[in-house]
TORKOL-4160 file (C-alpha; in steps of 0.2 Angstrom, whole numbers, padded with zeros to 4 digits, m for minus):
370
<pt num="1" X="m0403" Y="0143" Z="m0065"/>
<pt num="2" X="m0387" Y="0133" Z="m0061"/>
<pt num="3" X="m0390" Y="0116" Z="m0059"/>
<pt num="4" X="m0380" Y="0105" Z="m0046"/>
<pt num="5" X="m0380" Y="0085" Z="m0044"/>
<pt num="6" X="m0373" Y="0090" Z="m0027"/>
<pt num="7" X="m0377" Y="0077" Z="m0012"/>
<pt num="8" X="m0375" Y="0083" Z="0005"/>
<pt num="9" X="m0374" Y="0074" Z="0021"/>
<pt num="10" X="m0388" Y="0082" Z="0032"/>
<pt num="11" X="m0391" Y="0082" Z="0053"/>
<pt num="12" X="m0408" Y="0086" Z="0060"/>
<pt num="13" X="m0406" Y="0100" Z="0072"/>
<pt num="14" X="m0422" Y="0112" Z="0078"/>
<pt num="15" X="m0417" Y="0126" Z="0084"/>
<pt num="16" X="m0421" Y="0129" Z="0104"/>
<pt num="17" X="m0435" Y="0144" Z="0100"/>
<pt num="18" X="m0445" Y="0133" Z="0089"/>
<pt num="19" X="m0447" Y="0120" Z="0102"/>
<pt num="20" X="m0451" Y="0131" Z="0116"/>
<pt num="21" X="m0462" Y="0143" Z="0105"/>
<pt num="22" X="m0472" Y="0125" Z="0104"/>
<pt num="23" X="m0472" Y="0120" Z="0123"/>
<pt num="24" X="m0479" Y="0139" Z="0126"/>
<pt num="25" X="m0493" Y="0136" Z="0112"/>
<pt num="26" X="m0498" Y="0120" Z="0119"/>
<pt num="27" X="m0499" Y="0127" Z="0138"/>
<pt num="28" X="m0512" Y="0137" Z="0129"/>
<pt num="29" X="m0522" Y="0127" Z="0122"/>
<pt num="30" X="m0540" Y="0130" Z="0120"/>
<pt num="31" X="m0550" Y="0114" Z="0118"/>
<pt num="32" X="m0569" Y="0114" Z="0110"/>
<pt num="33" X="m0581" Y="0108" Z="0122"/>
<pt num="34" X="m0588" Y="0089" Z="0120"/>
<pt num="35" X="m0604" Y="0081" Z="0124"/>
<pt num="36" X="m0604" Y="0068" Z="0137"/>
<pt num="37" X="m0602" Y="0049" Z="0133"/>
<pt num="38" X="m0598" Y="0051" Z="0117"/>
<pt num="39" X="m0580" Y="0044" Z="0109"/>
<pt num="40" X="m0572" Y="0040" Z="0092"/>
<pt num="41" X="m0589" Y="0046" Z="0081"/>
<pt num="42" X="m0586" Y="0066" Z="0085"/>
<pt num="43" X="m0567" Y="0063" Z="0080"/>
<pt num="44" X="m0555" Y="0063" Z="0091"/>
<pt num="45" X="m0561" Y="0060" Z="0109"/>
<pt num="46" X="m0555" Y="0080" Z="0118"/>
<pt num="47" X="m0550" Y="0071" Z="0136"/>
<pt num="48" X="m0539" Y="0060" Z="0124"/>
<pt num="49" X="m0534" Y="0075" Z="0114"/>
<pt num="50" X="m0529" Y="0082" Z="0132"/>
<pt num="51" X="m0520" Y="0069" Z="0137"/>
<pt num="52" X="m0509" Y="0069" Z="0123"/>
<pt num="53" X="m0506" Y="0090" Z="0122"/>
<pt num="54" X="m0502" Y="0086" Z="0140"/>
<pt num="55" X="m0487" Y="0072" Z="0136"/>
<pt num="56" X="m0482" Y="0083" Z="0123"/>
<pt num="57" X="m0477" Y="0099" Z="0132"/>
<pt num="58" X="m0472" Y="0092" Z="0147"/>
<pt num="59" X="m0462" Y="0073" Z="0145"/>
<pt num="60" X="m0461" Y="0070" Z="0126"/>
<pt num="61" X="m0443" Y="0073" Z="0123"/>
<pt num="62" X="m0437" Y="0077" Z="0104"/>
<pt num="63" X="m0419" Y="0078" Z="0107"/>
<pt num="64" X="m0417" Y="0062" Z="0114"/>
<pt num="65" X="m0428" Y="0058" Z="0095"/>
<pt num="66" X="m0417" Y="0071" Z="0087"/>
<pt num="67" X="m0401" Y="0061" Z="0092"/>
<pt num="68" X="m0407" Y="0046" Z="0088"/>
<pt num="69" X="m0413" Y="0049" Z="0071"/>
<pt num="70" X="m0394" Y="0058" Z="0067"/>
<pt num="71" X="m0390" Y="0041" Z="0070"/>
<pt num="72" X="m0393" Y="0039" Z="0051"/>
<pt num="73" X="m0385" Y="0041" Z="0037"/>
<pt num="74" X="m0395" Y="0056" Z="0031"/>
<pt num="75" X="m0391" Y="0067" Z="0013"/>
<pt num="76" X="m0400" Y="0082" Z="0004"/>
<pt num="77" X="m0402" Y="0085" Z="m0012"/>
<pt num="78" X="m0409" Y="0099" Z="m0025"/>
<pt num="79" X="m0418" Y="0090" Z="m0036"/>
<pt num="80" X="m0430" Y="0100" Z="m0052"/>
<pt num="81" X="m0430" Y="0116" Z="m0038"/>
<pt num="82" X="m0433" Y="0107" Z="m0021"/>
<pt num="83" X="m0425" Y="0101" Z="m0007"/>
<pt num="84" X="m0425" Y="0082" Z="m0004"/>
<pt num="85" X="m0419" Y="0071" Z="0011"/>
<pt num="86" X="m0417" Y="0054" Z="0012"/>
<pt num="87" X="m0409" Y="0041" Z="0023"/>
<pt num="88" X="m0397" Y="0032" Z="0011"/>
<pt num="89" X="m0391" Y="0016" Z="0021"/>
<pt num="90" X="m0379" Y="0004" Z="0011"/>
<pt num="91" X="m0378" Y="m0014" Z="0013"/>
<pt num="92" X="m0361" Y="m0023" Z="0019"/>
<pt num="93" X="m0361" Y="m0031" Z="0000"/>
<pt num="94" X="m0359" Y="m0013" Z="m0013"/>
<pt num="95" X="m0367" Y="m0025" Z="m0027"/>
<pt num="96" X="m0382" Y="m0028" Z="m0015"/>
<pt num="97" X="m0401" Y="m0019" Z="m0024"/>
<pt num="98" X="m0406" Y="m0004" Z="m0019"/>
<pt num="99" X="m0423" Y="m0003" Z="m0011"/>
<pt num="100" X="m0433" Y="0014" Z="m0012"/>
<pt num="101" X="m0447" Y="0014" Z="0001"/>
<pt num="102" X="m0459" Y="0029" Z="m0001"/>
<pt num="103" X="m0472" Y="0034" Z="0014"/>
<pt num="104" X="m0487" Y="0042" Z="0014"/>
<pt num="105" X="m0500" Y="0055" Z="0023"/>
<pt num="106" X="m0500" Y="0058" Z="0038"/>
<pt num="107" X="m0484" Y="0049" Z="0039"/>
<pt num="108" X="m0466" Y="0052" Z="0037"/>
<pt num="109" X="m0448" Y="0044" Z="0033"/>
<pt num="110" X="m0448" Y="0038" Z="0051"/>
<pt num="111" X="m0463" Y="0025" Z="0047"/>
<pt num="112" X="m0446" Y="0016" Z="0042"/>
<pt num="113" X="m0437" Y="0015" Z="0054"/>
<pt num="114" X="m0439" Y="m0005" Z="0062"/>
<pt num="115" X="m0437" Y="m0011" Z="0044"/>
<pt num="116" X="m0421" Y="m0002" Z="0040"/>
<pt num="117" X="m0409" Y="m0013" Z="0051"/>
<pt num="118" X="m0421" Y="m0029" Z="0044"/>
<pt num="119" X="m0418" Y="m0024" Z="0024"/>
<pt num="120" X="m0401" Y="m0017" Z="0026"/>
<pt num="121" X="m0391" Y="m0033" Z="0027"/>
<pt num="122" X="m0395" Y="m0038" Z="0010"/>
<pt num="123" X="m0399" Y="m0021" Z="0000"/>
<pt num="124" X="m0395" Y="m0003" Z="0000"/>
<pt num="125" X="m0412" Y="0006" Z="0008"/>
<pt num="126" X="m0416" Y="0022" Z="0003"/>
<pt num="127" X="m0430" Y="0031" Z="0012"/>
<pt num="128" X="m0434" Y="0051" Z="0004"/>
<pt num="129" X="m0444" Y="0063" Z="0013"/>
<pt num="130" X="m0459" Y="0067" Z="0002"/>
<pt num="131" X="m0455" Y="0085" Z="m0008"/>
<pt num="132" X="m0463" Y="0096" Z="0004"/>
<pt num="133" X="m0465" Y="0084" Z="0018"/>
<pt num="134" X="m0454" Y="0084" Z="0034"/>
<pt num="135" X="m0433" Y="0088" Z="0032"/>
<pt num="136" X="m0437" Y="0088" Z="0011"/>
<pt num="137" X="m0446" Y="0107" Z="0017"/>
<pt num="138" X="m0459" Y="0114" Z="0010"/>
<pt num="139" X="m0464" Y="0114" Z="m0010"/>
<pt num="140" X="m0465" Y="0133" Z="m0016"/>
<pt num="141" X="m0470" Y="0128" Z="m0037"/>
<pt num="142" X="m0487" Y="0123" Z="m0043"/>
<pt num="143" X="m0487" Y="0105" Z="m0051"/>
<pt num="144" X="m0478" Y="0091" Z="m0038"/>
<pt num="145" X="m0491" Y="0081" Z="m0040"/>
<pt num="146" X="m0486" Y="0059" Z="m0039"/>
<pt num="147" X="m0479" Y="0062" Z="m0056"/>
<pt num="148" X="m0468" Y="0075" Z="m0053"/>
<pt num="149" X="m0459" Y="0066" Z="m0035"/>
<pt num="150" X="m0458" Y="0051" Z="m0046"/>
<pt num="151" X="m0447" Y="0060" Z="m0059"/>
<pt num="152" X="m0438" Y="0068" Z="m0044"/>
<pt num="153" X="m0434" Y="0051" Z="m0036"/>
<pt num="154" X="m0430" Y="0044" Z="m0053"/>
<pt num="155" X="m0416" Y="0058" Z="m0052"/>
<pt num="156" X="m0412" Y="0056" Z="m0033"/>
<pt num="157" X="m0408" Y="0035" Z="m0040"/>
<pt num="158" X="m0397" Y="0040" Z="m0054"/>
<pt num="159" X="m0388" Y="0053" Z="m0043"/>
<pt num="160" X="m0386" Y="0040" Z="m0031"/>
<pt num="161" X="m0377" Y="0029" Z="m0045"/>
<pt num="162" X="m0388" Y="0016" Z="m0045"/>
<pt num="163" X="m0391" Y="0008" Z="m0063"/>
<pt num="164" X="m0405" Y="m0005" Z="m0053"/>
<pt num="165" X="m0417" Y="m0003" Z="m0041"/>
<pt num="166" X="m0433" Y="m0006" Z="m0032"/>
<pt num="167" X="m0448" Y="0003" Z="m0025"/>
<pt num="168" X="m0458" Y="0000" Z="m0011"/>
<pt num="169" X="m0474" Y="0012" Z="m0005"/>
<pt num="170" X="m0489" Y="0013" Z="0003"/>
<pt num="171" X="m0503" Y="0028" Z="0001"/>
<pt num="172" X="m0495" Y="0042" Z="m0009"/>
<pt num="173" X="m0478" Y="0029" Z="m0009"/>
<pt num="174" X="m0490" Y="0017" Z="m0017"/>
<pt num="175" X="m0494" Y="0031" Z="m0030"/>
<pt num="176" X="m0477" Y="0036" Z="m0035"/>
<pt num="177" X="m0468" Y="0019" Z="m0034"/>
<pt num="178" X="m0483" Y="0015" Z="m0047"/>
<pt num="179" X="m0477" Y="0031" Z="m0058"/>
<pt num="180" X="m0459" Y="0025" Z="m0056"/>
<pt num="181" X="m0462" Y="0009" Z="m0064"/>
<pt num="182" X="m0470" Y="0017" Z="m0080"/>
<pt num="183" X="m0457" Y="0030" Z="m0079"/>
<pt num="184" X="m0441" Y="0020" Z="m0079"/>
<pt num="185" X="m0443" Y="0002" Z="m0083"/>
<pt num="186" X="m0425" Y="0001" Z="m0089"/>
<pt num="187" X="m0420" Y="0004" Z="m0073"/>
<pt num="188" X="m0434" Y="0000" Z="m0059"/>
<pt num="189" X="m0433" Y="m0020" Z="m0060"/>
<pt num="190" X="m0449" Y="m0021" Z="m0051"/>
<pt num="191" X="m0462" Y="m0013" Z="m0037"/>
<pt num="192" X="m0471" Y="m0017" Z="m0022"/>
<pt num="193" X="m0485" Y="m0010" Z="m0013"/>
<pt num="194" X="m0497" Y="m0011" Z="0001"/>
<pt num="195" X="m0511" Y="0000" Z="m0007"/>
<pt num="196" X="m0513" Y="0000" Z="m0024"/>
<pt num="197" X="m0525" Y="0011" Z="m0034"/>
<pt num="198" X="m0536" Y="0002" Z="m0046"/>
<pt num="199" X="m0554" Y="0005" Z="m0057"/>
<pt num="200" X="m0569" Y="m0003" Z="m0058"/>
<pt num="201" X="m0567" Y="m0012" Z="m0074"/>
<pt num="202" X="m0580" Y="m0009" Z="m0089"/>
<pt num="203" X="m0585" Y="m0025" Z="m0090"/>
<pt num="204" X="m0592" Y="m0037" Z="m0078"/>
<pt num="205" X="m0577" Y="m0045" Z="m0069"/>
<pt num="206" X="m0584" Y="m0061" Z="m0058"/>
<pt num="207" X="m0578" Y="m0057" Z="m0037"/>
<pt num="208" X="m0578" Y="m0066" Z="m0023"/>
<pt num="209" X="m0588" Y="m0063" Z="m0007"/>
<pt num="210" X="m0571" Y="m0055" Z="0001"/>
<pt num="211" X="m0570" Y="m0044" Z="m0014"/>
<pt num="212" X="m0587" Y="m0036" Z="m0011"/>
<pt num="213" X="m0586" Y="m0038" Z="0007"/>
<pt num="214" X="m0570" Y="m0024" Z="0002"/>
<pt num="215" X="m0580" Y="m0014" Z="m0009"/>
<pt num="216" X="m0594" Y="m0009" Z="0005"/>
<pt num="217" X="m0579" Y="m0005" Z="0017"/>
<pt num="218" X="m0571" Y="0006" Z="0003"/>
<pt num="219" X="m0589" Y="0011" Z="0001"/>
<pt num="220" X="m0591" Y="0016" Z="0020"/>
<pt num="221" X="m0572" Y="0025" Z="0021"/>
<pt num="222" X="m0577" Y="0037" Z="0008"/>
<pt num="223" X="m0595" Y="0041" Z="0015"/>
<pt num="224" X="m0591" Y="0040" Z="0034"/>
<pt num="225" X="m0569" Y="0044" Z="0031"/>
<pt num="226" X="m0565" Y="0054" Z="0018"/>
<pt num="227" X="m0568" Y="0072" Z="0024"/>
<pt num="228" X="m0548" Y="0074" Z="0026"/>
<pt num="229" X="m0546" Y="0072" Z="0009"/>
<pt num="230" X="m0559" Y="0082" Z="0002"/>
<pt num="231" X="m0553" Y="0098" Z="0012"/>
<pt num="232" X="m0533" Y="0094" Z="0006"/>
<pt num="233" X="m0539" Y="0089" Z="m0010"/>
<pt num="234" X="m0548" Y="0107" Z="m0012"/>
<pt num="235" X="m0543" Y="0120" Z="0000"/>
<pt num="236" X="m0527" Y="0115" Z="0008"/>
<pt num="237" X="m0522" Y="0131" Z="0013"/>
<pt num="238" X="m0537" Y="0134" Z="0021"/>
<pt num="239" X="m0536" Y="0119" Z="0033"/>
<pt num="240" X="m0516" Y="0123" Z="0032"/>
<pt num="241" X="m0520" Y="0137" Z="0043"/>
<pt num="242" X="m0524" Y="0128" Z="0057"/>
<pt num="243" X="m0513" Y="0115" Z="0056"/>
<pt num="244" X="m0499" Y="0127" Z="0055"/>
<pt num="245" X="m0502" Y="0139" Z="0069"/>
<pt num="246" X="m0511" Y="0127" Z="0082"/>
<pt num="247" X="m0503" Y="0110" Z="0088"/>
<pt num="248" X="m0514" Y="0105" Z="0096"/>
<pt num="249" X="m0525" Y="0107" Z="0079"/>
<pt num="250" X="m0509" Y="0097" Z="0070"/>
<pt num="251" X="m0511" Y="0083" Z="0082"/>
<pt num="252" X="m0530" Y="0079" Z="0082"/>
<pt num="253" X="m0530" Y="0080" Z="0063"/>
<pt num="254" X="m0516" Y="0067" Z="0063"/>
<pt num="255" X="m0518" Y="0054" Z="0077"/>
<pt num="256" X="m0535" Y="0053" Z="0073"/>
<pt num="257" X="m0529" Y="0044" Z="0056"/>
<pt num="258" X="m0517" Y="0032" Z="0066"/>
<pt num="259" X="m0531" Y="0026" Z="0074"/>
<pt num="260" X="m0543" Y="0022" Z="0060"/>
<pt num="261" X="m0532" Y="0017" Z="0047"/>
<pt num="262" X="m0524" Y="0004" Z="0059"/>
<pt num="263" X="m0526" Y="m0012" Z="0066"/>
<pt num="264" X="m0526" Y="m0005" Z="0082"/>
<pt num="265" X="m0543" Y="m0011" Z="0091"/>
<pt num="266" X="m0549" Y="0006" Z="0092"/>
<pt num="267" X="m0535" Y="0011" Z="0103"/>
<pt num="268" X="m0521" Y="0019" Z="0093"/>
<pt num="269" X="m0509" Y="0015" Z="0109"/>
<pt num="270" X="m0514" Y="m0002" Z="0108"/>
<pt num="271" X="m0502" Y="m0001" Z="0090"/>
<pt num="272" X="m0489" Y="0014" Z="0091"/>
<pt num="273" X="m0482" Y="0021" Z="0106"/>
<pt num="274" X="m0485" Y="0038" Z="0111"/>
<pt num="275" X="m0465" Y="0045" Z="0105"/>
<pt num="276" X="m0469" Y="0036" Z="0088"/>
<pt num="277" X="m0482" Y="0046" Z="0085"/>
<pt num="278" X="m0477" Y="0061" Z="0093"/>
<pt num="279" X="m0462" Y="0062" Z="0082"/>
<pt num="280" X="m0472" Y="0063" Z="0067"/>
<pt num="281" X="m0482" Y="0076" Z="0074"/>
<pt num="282" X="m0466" Y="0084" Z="0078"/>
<pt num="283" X="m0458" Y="0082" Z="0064"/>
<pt num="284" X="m0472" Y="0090" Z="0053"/>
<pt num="285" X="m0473" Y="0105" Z="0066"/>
<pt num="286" X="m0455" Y="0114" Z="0067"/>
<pt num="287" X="m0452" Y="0110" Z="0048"/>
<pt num="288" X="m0470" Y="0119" Z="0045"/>
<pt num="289" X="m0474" Y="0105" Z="0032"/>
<pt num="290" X="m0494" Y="0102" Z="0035"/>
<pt num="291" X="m0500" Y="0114" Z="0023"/>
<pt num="292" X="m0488" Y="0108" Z="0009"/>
<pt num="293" X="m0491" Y="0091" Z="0013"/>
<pt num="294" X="m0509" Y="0092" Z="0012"/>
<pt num="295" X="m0506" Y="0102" Z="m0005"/>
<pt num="296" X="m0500" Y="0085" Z="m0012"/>
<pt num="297" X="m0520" Y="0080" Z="m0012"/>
<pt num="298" X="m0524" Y="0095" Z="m0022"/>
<pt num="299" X="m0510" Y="0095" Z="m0036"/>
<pt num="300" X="m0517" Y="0076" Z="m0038"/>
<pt num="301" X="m0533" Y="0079" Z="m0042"/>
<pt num="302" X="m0529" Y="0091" Z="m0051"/>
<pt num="303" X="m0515" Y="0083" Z="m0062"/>
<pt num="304" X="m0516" Y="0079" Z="m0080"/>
<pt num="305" X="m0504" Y="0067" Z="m0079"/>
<pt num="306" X="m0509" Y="0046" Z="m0075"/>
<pt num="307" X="m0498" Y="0029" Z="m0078"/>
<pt num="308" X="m0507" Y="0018" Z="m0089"/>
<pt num="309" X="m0503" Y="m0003" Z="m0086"/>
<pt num="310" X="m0488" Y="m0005" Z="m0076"/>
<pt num="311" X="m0478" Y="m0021" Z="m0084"/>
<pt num="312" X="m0464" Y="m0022" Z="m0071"/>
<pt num="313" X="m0466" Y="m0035" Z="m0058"/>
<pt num="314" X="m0477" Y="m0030" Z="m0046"/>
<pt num="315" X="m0478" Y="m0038" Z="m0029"/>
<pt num="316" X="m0494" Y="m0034" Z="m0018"/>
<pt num="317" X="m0494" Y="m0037" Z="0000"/>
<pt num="318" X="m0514" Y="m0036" Z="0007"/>
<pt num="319" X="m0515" Y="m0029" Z="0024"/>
<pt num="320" X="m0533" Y="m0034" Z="0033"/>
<pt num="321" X="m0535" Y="m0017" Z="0042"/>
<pt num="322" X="m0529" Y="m0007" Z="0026"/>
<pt num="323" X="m0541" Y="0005" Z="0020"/>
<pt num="324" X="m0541" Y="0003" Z="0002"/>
<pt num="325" X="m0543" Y="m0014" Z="m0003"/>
<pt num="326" X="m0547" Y="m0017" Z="m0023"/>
<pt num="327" X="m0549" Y="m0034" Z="m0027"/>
<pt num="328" X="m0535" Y="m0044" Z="m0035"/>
<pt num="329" X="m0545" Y="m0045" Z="m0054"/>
<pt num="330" X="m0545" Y="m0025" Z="m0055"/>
<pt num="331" X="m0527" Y="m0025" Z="m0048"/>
<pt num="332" X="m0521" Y="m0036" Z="m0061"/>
<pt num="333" X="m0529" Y="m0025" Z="m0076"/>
<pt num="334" X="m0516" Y="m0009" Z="m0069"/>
<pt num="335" X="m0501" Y="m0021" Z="m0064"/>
<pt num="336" X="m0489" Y="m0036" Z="m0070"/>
<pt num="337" X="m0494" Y="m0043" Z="m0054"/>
<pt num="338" X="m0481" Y="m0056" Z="m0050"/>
<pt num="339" X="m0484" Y="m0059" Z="m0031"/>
<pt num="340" X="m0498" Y="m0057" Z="m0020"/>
<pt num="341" X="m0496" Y="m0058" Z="m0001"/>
<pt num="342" X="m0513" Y="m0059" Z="0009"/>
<pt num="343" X="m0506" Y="m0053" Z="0026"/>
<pt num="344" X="m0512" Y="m0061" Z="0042"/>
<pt num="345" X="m0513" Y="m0043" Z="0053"/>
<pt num="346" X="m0508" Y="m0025" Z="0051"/>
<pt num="347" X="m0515" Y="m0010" Z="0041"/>
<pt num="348" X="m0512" Y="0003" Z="0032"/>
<pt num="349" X="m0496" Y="0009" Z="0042"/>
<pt num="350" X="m0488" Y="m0007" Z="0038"/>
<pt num="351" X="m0471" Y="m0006" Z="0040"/>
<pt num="352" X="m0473" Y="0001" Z="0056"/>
<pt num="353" X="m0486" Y="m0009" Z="0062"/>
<pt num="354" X="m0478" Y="m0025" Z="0059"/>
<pt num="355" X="m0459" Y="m0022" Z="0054"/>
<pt num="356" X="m0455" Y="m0039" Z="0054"/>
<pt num="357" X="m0470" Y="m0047" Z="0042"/>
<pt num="358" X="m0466" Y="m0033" Z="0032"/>
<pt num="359" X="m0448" Y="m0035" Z="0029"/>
<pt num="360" X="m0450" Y="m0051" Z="0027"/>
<pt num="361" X="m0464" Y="m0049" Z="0012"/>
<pt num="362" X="m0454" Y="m0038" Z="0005"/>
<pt num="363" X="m0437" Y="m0047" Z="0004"/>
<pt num="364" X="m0446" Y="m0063" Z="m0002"/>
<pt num="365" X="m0453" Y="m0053" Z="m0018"/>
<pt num="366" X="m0436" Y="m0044" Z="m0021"/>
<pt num="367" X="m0426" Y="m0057" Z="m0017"/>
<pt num="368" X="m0427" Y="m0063" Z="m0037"/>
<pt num="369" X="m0422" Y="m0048" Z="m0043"/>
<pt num="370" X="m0406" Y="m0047" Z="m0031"/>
């Protein structure tokens, strides 16, 4: 195998079939009938699903996204056998700290885009594409589980020249800047995150009423809200057919996410405009990622592979429509815990939720390691 450090400079542009071969598939689309006076508890309401199929094919307008998005600074890379793409944006200062911020599911690198012009003045932001997720293209080896994509963006950082740096994610980001930390202290100064993953200790640990009051909602999400992750988590390529073939499929499974996992008052609208959400949608559609992406959940459940306590400085920032909220006592058994944000609105979406509270959390925990 020949093995290249190559970085190339990289421009989103879908090609005019794809894009029509998706208006003809949502003109027809076949919804599934509903029963009367019923909303949200189904899923996804179908006059809302509708709607949206309707925006879609006929006044959502990609290239005017497309253009806008070539707007940055955008690179690929081969990295262990896969593609990876990222928007590298450098700070006016070339000694400034690089700052990786990782997404999640059903999200993608876009989820950054109101806090890149925020972080950019004082540090280099780099923003990856999950291997197979969006512009990084489908994964086509067994194994890339959060592991795996750390040691790939521990790579992408050295390639990139960068003997310092910090990570920032949230769900799956949250996962794999947790790994980066174990993985390559000498190098990742510290981490922040807006979902962290913790156990139930084996001792009695003393909590607080909000603590328990966040148990029985992590208690109700994986009775009443988990289903997603259970199918991706064990037959991804079953669900992946659908997502793959029927837009309209691609969408409900998606926006139906945006809307329960944000602080949205049961309106996703009321949060993220219709192009935001679309262009996710889109994105995930012509670079036929939603099966690989939803492989992720399988290869983590399946992986062998787990950090044990992460002693970098860890930064925590506590969003009160997040979905996975551990209390602080169990956090601090996994991480050096060096700062902890209790955040006044926003979710699980953060920095797209609330650009502004997020950069600003952010740049206050990194701003001692600059």
């Amino acid at each position: 195998m020949v093995m290249t450090d190559a970085i190339e400079p990289f421009r989103i542009r879908v090609d005019d079939a794809v894009l029509d071969d998706l208006r003809s598939r949502l003109a027809r689309t076949r919804l599934p009938d509903r029963i009367d006076d019923t909303g949200w508890e189904y899923g996804i309401p179908i006059d809302y699903v509708r709607e949206l199929v309707d925006y879609w094919r006929d006044d959502y307008d990609w290239r005017a996204h497309e253009a806008q998005l070539n707007e940055l600074a955008q690179f690929r890379t081969i990295v262990d056998g896969q593609s990876i793409h990222f928007v590298h944006t450098r700070a006016p200062d070339p000694d400034a700290l690089p700052l990786l911020l990782l997404h999640g599911w059903p999200g993608a690198f876009t989820e950054f885009l109101d806090v890149i012009p925020l972080l950019s003045t004082a540090y280099h932001v780099i923003v990856p594409s999950l291997p197979g997720y969006g512009f990084s293209e489908p994964t086509r080896t067994r194994g890339w589980d959060a592991s795996r994509i750390a040691r790939a963006f521990v790579e992408l950082m050295r390639r990139l020249g960068y003997a310092r740096y910090g990570a920032q994610g949230g769900d799956w980001g949250a996962q794999i800047a947790t790994r980066i930390g174990a993985l390559d202290p000498e190098h990742c100064v510290a981490i922040h995150l807006n979902m962290p993953i913790a156990d139930r200790p084996a001792d009695a640990v003393a909590l607080s009423d909000e603590d328990k009051a966040d148990l029985a909602a992590m208690a109700h999400f994986q009775r009443e809200e988990s289903g997603y992750a259970l199918e991706q988590s064990t037959k991804p390529q079953t669900v992946g057919v659908a997502l793959n073939d029927s837009p309209a499929a691609l969408l409900a499974w998606m926006i139906e996410k945006f809307r329960a996992w944000s602080d949205c008052d049961g309106d996703p609208e009321n949060t993220f405009t219709r192009d935001q959400l679309l262009t996710i949608v889109t994105m995930y559609w012509v670079t036929e990622t939603s099966a690989s992406a939803a492989r992720l959940y399988w290869e983590h459940k399946n992986s062998t592979e787990a950090p044990g306590f992460v002693a970098v400085p860890t930064g925590i920032a506590r969003y009160p429509k997040e979905v996975l909220r551990f209390p602080r006592p169990w956090v601090e058994r996994r991480y050096n815990v060096t700062h902890w944000a209790d955040m006044p609105r926003g979710g699980h979406f953060a920095a797209m939720e609330q650009p502004e509270l997020f950069a600003d959390d952010v740049q206050r925990f990194f701003g001692s390691f600059r």
